[in-house]
ZAMIBA-430557 format. One record per residue (C-alpha): residue number from 1; residue in three letters; z, y, x. Coordinates in steps of 0.02 Angstrom, whole numbers. Example, Ala and Ser with C-alpha at 12.3 -4.5 7.8 and 13.67 -1.06 7.14 Angstrom:
<recs>
(1,'ALA',(390,-225,615)) (2,'SER',(357,-53,684)) 
</recs>
This chain:
<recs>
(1,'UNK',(1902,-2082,-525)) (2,'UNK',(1821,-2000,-369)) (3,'UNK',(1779,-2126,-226)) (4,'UNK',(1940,-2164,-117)) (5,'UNK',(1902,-2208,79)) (6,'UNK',(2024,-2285,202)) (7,'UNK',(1993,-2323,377)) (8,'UNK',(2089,-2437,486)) (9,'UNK',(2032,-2458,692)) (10,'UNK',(2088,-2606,763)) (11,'UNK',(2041,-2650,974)) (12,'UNK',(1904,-2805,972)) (13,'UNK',(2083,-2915,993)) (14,'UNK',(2095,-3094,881)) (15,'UNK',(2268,-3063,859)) (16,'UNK',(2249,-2904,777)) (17,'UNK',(2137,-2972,634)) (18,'UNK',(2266,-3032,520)) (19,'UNK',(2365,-2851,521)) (20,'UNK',(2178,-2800,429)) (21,'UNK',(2165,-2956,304)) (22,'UNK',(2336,-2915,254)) (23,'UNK',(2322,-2722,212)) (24,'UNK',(2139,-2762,125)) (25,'UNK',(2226,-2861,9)) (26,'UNK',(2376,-2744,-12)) (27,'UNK',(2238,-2626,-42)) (28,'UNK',(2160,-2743,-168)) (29,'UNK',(2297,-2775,-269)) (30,'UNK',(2337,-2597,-272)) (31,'UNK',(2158,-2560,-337)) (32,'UNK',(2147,-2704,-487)) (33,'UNK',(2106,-2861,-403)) (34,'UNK',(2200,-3015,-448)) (35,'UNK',(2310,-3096,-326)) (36,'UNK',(2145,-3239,-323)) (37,'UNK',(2030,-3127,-283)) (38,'UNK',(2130,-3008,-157)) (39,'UNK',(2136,-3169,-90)) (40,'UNK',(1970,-3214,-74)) (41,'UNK',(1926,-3029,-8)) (42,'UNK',(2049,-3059,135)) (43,'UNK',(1983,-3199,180)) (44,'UNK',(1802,-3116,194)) (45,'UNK',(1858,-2976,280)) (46,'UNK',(1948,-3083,420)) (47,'UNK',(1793,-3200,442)) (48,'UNK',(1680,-3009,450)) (49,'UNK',(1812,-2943,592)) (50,'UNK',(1838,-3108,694)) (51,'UNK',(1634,-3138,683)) (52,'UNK',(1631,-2945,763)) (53,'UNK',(1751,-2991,887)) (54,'UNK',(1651,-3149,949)) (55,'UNK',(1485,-3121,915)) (56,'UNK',(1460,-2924,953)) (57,'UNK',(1588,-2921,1077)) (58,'UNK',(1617,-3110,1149)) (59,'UNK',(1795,-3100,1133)) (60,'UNK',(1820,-2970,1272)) (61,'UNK',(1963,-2858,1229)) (62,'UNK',(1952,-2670,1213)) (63,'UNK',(1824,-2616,1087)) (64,'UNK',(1841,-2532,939)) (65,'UNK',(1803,-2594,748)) (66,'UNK',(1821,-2497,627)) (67,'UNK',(1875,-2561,444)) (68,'UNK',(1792,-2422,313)) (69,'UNK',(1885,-2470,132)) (70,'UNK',(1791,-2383,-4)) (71,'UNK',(1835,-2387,-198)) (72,'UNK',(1786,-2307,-350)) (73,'UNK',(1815,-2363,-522)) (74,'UNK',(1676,-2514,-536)) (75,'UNK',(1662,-2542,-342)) (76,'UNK',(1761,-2597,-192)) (77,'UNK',(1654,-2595,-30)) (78,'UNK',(1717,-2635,140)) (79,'UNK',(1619,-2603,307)) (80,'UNK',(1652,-2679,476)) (81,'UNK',(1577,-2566,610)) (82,'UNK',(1576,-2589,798)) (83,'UNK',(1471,-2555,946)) (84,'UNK',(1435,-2734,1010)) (85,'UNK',(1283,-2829,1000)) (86,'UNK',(1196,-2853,846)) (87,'UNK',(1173,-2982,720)) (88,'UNK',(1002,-3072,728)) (89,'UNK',(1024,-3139,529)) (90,'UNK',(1106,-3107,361)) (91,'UNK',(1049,-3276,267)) (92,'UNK',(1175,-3370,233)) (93,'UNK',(1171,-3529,339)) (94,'UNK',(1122,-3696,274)) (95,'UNK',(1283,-3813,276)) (96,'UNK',(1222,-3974,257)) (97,'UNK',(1398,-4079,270)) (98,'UNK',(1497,-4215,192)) (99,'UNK',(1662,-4108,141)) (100,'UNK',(1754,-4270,138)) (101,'UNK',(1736,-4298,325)) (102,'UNK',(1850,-4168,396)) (103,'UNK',(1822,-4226,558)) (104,'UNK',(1646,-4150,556)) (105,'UNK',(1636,-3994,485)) (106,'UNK',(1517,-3855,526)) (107,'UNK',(1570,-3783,719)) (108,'UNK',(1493,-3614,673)) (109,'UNK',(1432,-3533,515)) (110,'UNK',(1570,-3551,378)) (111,'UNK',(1630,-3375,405)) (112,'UNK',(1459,-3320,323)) (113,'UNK',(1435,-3455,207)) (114,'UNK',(1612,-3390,139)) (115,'UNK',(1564,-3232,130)) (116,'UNK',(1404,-3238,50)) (117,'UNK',(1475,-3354,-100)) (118,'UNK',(1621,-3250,-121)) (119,'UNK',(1554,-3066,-109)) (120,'UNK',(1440,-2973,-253)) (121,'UNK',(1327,-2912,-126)) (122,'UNK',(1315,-2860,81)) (123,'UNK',(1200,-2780,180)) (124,'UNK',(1211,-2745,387)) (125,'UNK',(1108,-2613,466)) (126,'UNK',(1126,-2587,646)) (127,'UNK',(1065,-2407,717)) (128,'UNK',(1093,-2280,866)) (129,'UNK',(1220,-2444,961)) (130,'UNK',(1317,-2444,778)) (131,'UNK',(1324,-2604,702)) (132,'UNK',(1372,-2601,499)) (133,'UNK',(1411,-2761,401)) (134,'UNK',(1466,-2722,219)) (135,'UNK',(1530,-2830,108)) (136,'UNK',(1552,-2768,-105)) (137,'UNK',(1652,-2840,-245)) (138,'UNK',(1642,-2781,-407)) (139,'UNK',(1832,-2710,-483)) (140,'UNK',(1790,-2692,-662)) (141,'UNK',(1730,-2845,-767)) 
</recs>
């Protein structure tokens, strides 16, 4: 099978995230993914896009982000672009919290604890104002 993109562009606007998590996990599920882990890709995807939308762009409306959905026959990749600022880490923070105390969870850095735990592998590269977080999760066992 030949490597399949699709793009979606969505404006730097919270309440167009979920119309993305929902068509990355029809896309999912279309490609092989169980329903548990479409799941757990939508749920990395929105934390990528809303993290885009407050860190690069500090929630101001009317910005671009690009969603680049890639697939061949082993490998589902998805890249966030957008033109905001860029990320000063990757490493996954260190959540140090008692998860029985739901009253004091984490205020910042679950989004990339998720997706660091759920993901086979990302990478970000930021060059020429283009910011690139990519997340990949494997299709084929």
């Amino acid at each position: 099978m030949k490597k399949k993109t699709i793009t979606l562009t969505i404006d730097s606007n919270l309440e167009d995230v979920g119309l993305v998590g929902v068509s990355v996990h029809a896309l999912g599920k279309h490609l092989g993914l169980d329903e548990s882990c479409a799941d757990e890709v939508e749920i990395c995807v929105v934390e990528a896009v809303n993290n885009a939308i407050e860190h690069a762009y500090l929630y101001t409306p009317g910005h671009t982000i690009q969603i680049l959905v890639q697939s061949d026959e082993e490998m589902l990749s998805i890249a966030i672009k957008d033109t905001g600022n860029s990320m000063e880490q990757l490493d996954p923070p260190n959540l140090d919290f008692d998860p029985e105390d739901l009253d004091n969870l984490p205020e910042g850095g679950m989004g990339l604890y998720i997706i660091h735990n759920v993901m086979d592998r990302i990478s970000y590269d930021s060059e020429n104002g283009v910011n690139t977080f990519t997340m990949f999760r494997r299709l084929a066992a």
